[in-house]
C-alpha positions as CSV (number, residue, x, y, z in Angstrom):
1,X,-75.9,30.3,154.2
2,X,-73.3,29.3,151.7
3,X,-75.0,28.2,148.1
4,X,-75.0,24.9,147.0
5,X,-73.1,24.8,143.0
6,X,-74.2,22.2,140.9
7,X,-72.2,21.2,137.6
8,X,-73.9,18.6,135.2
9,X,-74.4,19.4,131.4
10,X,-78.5,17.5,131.6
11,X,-81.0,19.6,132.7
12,X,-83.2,17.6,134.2
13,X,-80.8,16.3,136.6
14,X,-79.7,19.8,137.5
15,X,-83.6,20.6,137.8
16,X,-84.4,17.6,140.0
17,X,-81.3,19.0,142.4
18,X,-82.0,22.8,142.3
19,X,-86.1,22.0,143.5
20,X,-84.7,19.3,145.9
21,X,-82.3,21.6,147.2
22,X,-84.6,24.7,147.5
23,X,-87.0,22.6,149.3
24,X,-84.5,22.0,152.0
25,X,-83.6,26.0,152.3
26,X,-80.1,25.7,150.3
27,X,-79.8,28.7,147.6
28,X,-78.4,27.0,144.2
29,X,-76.1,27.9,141.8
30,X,-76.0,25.5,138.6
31,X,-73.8,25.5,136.1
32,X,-74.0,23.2,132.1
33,X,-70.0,22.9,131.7
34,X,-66.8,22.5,133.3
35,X,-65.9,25.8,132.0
36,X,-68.2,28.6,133.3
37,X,-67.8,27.1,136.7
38,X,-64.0,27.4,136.5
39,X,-64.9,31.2,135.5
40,X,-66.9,31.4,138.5
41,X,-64.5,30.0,140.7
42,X,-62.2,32.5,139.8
43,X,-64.2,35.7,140.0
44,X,-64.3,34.5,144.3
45,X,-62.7,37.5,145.9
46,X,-61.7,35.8,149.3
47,X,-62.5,33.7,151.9
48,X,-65.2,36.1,153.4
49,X,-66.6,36.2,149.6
50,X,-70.5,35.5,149.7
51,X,-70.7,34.2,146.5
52,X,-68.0,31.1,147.8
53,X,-70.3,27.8,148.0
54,X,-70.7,25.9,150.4
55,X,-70.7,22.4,148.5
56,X,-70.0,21.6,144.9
57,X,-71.9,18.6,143.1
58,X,-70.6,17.5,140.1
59,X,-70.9,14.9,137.2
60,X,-68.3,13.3,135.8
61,X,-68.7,13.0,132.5
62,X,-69.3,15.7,130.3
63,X,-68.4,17.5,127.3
64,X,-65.7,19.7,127.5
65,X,-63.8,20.1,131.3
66,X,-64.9,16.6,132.9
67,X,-65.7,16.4,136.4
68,X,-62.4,14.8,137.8
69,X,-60.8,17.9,135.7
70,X,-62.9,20.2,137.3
71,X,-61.8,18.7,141.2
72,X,-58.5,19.5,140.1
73,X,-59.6,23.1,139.7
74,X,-61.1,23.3,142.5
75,X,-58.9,21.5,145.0
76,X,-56.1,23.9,143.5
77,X,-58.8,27.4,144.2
78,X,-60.7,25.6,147.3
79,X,-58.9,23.1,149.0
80,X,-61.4,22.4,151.8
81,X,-64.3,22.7,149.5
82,X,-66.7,19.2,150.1
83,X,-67.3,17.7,145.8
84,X,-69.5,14.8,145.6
85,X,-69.1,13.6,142.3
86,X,-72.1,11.7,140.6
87,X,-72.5,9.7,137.2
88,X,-74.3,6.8,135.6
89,X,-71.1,5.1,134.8
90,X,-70.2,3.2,138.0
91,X,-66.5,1.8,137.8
92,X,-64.0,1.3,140.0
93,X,-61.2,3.5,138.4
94,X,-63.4,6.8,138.5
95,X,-64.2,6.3,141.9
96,X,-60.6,5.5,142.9
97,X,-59.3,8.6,140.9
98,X,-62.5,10.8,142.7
99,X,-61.7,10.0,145.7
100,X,-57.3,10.1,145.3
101,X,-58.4,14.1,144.3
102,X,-60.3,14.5,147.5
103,X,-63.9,13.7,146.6
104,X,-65.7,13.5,149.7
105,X,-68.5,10.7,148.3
106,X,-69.2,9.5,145.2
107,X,-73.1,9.3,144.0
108,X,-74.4,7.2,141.1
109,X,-76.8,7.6,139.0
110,X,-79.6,6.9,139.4
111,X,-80.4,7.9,143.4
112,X,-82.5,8.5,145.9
113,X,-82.9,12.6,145.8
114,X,-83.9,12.4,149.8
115,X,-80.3,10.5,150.3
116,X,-78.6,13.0,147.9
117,X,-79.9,16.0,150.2
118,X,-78.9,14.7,153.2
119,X,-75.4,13.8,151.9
120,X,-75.0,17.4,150.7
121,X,-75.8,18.4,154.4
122,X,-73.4,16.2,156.1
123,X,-70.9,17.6,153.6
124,X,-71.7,21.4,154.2
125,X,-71.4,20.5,157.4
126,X,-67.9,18.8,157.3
127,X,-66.7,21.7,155.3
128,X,-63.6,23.7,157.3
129,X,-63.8,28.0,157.5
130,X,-61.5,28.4,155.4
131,X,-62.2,27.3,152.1
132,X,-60.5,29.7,149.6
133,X,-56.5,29.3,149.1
134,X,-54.2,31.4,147.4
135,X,-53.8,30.0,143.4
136,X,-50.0,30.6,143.6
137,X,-49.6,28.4,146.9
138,X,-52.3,25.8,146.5
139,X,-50.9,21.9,146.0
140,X,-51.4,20.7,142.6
141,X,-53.8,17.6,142.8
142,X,-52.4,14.2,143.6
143,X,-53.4,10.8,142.4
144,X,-55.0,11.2,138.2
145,X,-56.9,8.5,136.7
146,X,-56.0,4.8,138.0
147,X,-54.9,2.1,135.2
148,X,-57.4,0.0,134.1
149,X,-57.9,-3.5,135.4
150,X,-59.3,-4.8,132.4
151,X,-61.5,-7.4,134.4
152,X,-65.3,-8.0,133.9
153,X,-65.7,-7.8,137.9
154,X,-64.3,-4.4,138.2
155,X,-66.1,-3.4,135.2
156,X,-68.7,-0.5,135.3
157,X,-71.0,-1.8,137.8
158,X,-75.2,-0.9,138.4
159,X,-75.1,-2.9,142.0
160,X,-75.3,-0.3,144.7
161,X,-73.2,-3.0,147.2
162,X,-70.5,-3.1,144.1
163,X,-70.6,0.6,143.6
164,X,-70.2,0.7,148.0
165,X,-67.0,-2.1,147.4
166,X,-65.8,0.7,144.8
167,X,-66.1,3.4,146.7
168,X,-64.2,1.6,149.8
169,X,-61.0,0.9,147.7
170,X,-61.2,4.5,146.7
171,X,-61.1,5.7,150.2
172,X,-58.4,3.0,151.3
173,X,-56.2,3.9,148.6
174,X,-54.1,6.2,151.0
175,X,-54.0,4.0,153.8
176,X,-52.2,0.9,154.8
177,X,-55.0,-0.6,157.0
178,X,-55.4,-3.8,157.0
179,X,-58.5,-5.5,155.0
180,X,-60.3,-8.6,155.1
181,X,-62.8,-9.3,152.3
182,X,-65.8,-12.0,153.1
183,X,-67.8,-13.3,149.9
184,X,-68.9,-16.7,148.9
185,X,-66.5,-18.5,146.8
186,X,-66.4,-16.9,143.3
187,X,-67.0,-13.3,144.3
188,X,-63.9,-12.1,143.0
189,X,-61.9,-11.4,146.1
190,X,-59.0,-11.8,144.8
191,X,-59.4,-9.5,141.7
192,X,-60.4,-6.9,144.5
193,X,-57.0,-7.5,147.2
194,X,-55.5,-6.7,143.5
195,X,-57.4,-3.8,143.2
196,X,-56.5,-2.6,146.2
197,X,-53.0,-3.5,146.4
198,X,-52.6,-1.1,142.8
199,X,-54.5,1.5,144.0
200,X,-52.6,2.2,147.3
201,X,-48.9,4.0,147.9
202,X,-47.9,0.3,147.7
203,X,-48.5,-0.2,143.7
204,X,-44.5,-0.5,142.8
205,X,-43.9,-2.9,145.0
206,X,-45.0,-6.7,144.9
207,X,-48.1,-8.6,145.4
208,X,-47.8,-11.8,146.8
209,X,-51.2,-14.5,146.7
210,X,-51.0,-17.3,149.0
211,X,-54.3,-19.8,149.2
212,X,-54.2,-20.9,153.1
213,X,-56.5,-23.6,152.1
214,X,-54.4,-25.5,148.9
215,X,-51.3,-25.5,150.3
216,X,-50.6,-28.9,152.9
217,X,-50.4,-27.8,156.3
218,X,-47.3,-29.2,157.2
219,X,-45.7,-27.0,154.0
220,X,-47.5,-23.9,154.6
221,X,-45.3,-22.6,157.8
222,X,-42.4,-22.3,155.1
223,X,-44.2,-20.9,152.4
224,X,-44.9,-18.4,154.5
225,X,-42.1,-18.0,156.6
226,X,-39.0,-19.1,154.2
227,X,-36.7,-21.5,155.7
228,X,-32.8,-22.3,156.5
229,X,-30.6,-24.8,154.9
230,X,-30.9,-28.2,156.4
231,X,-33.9,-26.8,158.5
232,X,-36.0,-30.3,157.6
233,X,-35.2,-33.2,155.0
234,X,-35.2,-31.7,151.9
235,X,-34.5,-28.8,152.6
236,X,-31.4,-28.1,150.4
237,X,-30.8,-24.8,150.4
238,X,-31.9,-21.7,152.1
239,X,-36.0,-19.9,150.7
240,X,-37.5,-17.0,151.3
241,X,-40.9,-17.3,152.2
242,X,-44.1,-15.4,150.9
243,X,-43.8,-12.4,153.5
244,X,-40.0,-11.6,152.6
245,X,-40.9,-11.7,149.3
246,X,-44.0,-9.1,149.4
247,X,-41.8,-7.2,151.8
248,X,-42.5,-3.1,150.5
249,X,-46.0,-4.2,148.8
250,X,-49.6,-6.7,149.7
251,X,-50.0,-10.1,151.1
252,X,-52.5,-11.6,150.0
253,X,-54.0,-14.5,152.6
254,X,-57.0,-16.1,150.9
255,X,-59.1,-18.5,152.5
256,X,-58.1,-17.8,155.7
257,X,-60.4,-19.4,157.5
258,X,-58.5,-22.5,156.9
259,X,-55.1,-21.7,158.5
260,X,-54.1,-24.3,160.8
261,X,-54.7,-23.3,164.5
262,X,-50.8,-23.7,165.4
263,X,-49.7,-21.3,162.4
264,X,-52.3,-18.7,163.6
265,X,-50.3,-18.0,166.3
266,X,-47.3,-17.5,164.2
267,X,-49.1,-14.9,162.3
268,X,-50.4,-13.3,164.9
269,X,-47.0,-12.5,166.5
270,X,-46.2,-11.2,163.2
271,X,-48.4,-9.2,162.4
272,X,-47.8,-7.8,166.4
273,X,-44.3,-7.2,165.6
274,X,-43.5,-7.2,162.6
275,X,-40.7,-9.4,162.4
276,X,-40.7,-12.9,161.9
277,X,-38.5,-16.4,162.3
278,X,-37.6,-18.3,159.2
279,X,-38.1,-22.2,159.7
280,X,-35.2,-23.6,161.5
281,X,-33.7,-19.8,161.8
282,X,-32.4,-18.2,164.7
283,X,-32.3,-14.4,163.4
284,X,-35.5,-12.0,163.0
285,X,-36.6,-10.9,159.9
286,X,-38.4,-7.5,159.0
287,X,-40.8,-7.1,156.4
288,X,-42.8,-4.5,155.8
289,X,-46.0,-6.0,154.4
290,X,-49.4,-5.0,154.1
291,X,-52.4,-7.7,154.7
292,X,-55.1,-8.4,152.7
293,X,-57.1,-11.4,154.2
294,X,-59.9,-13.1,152.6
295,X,-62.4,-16.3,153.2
296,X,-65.2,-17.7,152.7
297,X,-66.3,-19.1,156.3
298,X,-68.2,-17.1,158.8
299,X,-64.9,-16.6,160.5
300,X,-67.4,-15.0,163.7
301,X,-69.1,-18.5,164.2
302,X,-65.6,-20.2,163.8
303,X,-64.1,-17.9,166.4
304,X,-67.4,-19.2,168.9
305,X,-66.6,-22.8,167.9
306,X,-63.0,-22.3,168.9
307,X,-61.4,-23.3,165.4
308,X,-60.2,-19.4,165.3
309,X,-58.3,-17.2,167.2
310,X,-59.9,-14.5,168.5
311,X,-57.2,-11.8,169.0
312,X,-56.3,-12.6,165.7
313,X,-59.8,-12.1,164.2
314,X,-59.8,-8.7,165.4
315,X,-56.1,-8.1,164.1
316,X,-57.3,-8.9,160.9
317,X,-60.8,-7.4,161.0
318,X,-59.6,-3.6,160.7
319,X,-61.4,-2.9,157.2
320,X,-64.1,-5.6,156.6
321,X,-65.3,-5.4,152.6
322,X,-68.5,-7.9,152.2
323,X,-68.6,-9.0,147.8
324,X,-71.9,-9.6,147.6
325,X,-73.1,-13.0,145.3
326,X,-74.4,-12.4,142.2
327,X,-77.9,-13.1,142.8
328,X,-77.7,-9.8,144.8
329,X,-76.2,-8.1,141.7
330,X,-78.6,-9.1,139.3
331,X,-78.6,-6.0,137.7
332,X,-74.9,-6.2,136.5
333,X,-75.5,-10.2,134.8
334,X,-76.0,-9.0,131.5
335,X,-72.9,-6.6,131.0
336,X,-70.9,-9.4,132.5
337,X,-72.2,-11.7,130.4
338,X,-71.6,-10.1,127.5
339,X,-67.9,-9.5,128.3
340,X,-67.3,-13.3,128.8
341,X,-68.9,-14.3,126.0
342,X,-66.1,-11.3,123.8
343,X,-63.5,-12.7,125.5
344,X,-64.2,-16.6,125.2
345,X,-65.0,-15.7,121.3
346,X,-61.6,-14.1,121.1
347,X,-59.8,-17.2,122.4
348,X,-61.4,-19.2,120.3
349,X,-61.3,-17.4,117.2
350,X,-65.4,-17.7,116.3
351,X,-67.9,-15.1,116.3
352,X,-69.2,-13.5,119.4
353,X,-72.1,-15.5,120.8
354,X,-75.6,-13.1,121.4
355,X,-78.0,-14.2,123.9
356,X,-81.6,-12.9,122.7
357,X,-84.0,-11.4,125.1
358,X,-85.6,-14.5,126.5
359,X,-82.0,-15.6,127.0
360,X,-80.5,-13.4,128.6
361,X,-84.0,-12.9,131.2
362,X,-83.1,-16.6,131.3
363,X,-79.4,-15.7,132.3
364,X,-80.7,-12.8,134.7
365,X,-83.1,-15.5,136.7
366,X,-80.7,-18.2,137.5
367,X,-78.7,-18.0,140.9
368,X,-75.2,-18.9,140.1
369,X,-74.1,-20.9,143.2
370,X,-70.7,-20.8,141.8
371,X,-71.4,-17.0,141.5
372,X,-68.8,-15.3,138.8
373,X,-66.9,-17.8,138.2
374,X,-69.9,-19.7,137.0
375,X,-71.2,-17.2,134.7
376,X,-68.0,-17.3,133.0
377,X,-68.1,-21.1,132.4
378,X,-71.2,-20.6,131.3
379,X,-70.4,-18.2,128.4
380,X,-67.4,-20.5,127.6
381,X,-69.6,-23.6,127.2
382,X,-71.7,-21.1,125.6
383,X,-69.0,-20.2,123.2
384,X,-68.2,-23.5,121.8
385,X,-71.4,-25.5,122.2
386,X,-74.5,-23.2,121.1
387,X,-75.3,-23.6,116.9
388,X,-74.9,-20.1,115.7
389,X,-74.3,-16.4,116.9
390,X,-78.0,-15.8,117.9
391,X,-78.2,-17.5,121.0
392,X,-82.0,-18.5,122.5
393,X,-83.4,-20.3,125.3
394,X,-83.1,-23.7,124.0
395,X,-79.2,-23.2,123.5
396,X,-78.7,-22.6,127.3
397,X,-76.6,-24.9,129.3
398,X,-78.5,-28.0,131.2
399,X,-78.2,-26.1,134.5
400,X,-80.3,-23.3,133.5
401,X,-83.1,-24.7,131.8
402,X,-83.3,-27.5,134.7
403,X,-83.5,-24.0,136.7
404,X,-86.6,-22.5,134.7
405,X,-88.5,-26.1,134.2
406,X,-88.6,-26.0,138.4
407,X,-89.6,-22.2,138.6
408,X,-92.2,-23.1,136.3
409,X,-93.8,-26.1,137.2
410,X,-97.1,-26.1,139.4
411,X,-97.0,-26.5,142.7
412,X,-98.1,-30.1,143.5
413,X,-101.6,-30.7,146.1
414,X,-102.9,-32.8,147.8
415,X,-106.6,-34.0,147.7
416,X,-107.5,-31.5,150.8
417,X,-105.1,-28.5,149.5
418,X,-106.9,-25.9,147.6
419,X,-105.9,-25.4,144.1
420,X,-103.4,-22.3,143.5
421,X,-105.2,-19.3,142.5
422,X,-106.0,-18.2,138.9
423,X,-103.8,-15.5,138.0
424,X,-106.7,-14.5,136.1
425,X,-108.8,-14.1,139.5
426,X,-107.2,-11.0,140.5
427,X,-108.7,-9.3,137.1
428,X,-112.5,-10.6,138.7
429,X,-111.8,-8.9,141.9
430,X,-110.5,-5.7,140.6
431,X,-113.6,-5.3,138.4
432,X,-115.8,-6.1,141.8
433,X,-113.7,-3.6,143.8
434,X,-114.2,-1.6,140.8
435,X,-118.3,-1.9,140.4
436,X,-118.7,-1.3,144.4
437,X,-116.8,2.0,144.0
438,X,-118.6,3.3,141.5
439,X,-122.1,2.2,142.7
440,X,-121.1,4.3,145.8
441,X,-120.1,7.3,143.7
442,X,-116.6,7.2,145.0
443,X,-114.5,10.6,143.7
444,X,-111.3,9.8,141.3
445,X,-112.1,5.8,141.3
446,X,-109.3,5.3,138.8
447,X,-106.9,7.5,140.1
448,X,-107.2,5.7,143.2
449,X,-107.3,2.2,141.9
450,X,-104.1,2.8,139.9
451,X,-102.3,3.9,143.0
452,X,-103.3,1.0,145.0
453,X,-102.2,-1.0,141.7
454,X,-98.8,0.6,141.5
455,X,-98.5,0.6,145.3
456,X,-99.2,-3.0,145.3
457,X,-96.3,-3.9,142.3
458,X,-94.3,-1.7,144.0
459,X,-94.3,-3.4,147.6
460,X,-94.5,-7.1,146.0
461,X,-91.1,-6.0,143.7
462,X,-89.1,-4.7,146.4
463,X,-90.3,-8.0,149.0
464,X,-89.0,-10.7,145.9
465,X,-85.9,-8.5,145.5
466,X,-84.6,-8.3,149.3
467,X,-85.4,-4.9,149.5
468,X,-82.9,-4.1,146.8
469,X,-84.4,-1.3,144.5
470,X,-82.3,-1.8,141.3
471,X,-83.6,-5.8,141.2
472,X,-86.7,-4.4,142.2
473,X,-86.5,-2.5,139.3
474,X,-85.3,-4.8,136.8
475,X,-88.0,-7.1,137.8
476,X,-90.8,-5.1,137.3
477,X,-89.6,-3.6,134.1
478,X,-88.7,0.1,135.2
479,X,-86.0,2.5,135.4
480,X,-84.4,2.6,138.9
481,X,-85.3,6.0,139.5
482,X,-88.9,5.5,138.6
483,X,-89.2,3.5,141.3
484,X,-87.6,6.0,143.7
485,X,-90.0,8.2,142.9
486,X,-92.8,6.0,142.7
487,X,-92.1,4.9,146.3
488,X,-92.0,8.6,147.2
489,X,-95.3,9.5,145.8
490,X,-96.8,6.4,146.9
491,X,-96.1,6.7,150.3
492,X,-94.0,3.1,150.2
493,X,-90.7,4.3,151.1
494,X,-91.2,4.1,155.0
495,X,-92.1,0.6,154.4
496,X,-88.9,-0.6,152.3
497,X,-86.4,1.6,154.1
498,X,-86.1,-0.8,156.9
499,X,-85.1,-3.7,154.4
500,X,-82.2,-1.4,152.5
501,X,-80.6,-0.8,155.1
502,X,-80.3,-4.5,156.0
């Protein structure tokens, strides 16, 4: 069996790997920097070399060689080698550049161990015979580090359904698939049919937004389409609609869900055949365009109702990306936060506003119907309305405060309803629980009464955070990876495995 290599400059995480690792019956190699790897990679004699591994894990930052520097090395010396790159800093330009140098997944920091072993597996597995080239004939890695976006959204990101939206663009960043992106309004989908027009073959040439749902229905056939001279009054001259003039890059078609049913036939034959008529026209046109769709509406339950087409549903369902709201994000609130409230001060030419701690677990709490593009209104009215720098919970917009009064406001009876329970009461029945333990001479009564405790915290966080471990976490005041660990030792990961997957 082929050892396992493992390149990250913190010990503890190369500990936690090497006993995982072992425990599974992989032999481990580890290495603290970029370069004694390199040296090790080549001192490999050969393909039939026993010291050749069989999967490389490695972090990405690090002093000295980083990690994307390192899968450069290594795709030039091993070019079917499996690298699974790992690091605490989550962004969507990492990943993309990962996976343009052949990454074959991306890990972040913190995660489940038991996942991490299994995905190691399935790599080693996937891993063809020959995995040692020739130095002198080996491709020099494609792809380098993507441009920044410079946007808030697409900013380092502790969500693990961002970091899976991340990891998606990376892997579509060589293909010309066709994607269609559901969120709630505010989600950013548009930022991310950006990202993913500049991060495929298709950056140079243009991309082209058109909102299905703001432009009048009897307009949008020529917006899209172009039209002829004299084609309808007012028509002057001869225009080139939206899909001539993306031709060699993205269309973008946002909201839709909306389309008119007549003009869903007309894309549909489009995208079919890849030509098109302009409005009053008699002579095909060719464009070669890639889609990126986007809505809002459960375009499944519209398809049912009959308001969609089917057969073009499916056309445009090849690559479905989900954007999750930001309630399910919580974890990511304050760092966006933070970079609205920079911005909106740089606009405005006035200090940068600070939410205190109470503020910002104010900021956290709240639900943000409007999602993103709430938030951000919020740090503007933030900006120019709260009294000084130091911002508390009194300076908060209306919305939020209206939001805390109702979550903390009693629950109203009636004269037969029992009263809600004490939250002191719990502290009486634990010292009853307590006293009959000990009057029974019960072994290690406060080990196992602070297992049950934690156990109980545990299962409670997880249930009032959807199953989601980093809002879990956040909630009950702990690192990630505590809780992953916790849930191992307590025996509660069977019961909040079901709920992550959903």
């Amino acid at each position: 069996m082929n050892t396992i290599w493992i390149l990250d400059d913190e010990p503890g995480m190369r500990w936690v790997l090497e006993k995982a690792l072992d425990k599974a019956g992989w032999p481990v190699r580890s290495f603290a920097d970029g370069v004694t790897l390199k040296t090790a990679l080549d001192a490999l004699a050969g393909p039939e070399d026993a010291n050749r591994p069989a999967v490389l894990v490695s972090d990405i930052r690090m002093p000295g060689p980083d990690g994307l520097s390192v899968l450069a090395a290594v795709r030039a010396r091993l070019p079917g080698l499996p690298v699974i790159m790992m690091t605490a800093y989550t962004d969507l330009d990492t990943t993309v550049a990962a996976f343009e140098q052949g990454a074959f997944d991306y890990l972040a920091k913190p995660f489940d161990i038991q996942a991490a072993v299994e995905l190691i597996g399935r790599a080693a597995q996937s891993a063809p015979s020959h995995a040692v080239a020739d130095p002198a004939q080996a491709a020099p890695a494609e792809g380098g580090t993507a441009p920044l976006l410079g946007e808030a959204e697409m900013a380092p990101s502790q969500s693990p359904a961002m970091q899976d939206v991340f990891r998606a663009i990376g892997r579509l960043s060589q293909s010309g698939a066709t994607v269609l992106i559901t969120g709630e309004s505010g989600t950013g989908k548009e930022l991310v049919a950006r990202a993913l027009h500049r991060h495929s073959r298709r950056a140079a040439g243009p991309f082209v937004a058109v909102n299905a749902a703001a432009i009048p229905r009897d307009l949008l056939e020529a917006e899209l389409f172009g039209h002829e001279r004299g084609a309808f009054t007012g028509a002057v001259q001869s225009r080139r609609g939206r899909f001539e003039e993306a031709d060699g890059g993205t269309l973008f078609l946002d909201e839709i869900g909306d389309m008119p049913a007549e003009l869903q036939t007309r894309l549909l034959r489009v995208l079919a055949e890849g030509a098109f008529y302009r409005v009053g026209g008699a002579r095909p046109v060719q464009a070669d365009v890639r889609i990126v769709a986007a809505t809002h509406q459960p375009l499944e339950e519209r398809v049912r109702a009959g308001l969609f087409r089917a057969d073009l549903f499916h056309r445009l369902n090849v690559i479905r990306l989900r954007l999750p709201p930001l309630r399910e994000r919580r974890e990511d609130i304050e760092s966006l936060a933070r970079h609205f409230l920079a911005r909106s001060a740089a606009e405005l030419g006035v200090p940068v506003r600070r939410p205190d701690a109470a503020a910002l677990q104010a900021l956290r709490r709240f639900d943000y119907p409007g999602n993103i593009r709430q938030l951000e209104n919020i740090c503007q009215w933030l900006t120019v309305m709260a009294p000084s720098a130091e911002v508390g919970v009194e300076d908060l917009p209306p919305e939020i405060l209206d939001a805390g009064d109702a979550d903390r406001a009693e629950p109203v009876t009636g004269p037969d309803e029992a009263a809600p329970q004490s939250r002191s009461d719990w502290r009486a029945e634990l010292a009853v629980e307590a006293q009959a333990r000990l009057a029974r001479r019960e072994p290690c009564v406060m080990d196992e009464l602070l297992r049950d405790f934690e156990r109980t915290l545990l299962r409670a966080g997880l249930e009032q955070a959807g199953g989601r471990r980093g809002e879990a976490a956040l909630r009950l005041g702990i690192g990630r990876n505590t809780l992953t660990r916790k849930c191992q030792e307590l025996g509660v990961r069977q019961e909040t495995d079901q709920s992550l997957e959903d």
